[in-house]
C-alpha positions as CSV (number, residue, x, y, z in Angstrom):
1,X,-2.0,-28.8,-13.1
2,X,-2.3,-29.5,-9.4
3,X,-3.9,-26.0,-8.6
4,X,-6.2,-26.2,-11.6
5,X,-7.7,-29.5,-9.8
6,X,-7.8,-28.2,-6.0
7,X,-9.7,-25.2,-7.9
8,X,-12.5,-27.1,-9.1
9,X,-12.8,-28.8,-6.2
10,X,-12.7,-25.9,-4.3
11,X,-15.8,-25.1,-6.1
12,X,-17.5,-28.4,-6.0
13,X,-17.4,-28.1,-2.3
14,X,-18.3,-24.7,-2.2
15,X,-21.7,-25.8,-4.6
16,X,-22.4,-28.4,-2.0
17,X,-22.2,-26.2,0.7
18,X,-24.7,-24.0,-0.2
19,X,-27.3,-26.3,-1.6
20,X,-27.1,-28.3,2.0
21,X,-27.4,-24.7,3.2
22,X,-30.5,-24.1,0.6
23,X,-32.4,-28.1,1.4
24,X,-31.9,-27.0,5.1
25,X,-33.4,-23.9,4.8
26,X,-36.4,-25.5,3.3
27,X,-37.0,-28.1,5.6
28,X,-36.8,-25.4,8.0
29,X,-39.0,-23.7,6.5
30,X,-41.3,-26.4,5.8
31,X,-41.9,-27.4,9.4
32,X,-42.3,-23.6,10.3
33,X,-45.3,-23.3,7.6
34,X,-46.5,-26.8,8.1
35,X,-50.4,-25.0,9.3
36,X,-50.2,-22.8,6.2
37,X,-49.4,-25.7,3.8
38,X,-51.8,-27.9,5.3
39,X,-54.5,-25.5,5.3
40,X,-54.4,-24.7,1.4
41,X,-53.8,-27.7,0.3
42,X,-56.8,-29.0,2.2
43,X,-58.7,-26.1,0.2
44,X,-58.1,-28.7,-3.1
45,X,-58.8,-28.0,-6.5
46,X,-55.3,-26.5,-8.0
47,X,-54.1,-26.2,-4.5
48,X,-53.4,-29.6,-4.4
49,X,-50.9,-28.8,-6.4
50,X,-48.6,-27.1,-3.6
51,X,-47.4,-30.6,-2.0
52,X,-46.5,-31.6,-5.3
53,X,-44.6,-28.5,-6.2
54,X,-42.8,-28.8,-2.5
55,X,-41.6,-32.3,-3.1
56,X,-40.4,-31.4,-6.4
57,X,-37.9,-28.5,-5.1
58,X,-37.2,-30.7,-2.6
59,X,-36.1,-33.4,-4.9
60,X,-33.9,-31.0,-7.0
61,X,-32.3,-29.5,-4.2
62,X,-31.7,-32.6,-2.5
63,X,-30.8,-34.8,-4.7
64,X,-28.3,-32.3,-6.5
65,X,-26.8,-31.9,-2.5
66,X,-26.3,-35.6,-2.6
67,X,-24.5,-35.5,-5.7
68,X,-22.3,-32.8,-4.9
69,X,-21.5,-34.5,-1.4
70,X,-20.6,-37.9,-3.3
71,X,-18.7,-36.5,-5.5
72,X,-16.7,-34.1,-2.9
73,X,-15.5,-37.8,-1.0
74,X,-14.8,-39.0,-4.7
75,X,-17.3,-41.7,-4.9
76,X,-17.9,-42.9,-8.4
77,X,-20.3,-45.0,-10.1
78,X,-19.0,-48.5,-11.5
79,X,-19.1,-48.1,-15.2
């Protein structure tokens, strides 16, 4: 029964890896493109749009890293 626990959190660790991997890529990325983003979303209209849509992934990526890190150091919610 040991194994089947160290398995899953083998994977949890593994899921949190790669999403901190995935939110640092996109902050990467975001500081690299910062002229291009700032340049069509001053354009307006439904270009607007694109610093919406960018906080949004970075929300889900983000906050589903912080999950996965809180959970790998077994902090739990009171219930």
């Amino acid at each position: 029964m040991a194994r089947v626990a160290a398995v899953g959190a083998d994977r949890r660790t593994a899921r949190m890896m790669a999403l901190g991997a995935i939110t640092l890529l996109l902050y990467a990325g975001l500081f690299l493109m910062e002229d291009l983003v700032l340049r069509l979303s001053a354009l307006g209209g439904w270009y607007g749009l694109i610093p919406v849509a960018i906080a949004f992934i970075f929300s889900l990526s983000h906050g589903t890293f912080t999950g996965y890190f809180w959970d790998v150091l077994g902090v739990k919610a009171r219930k």
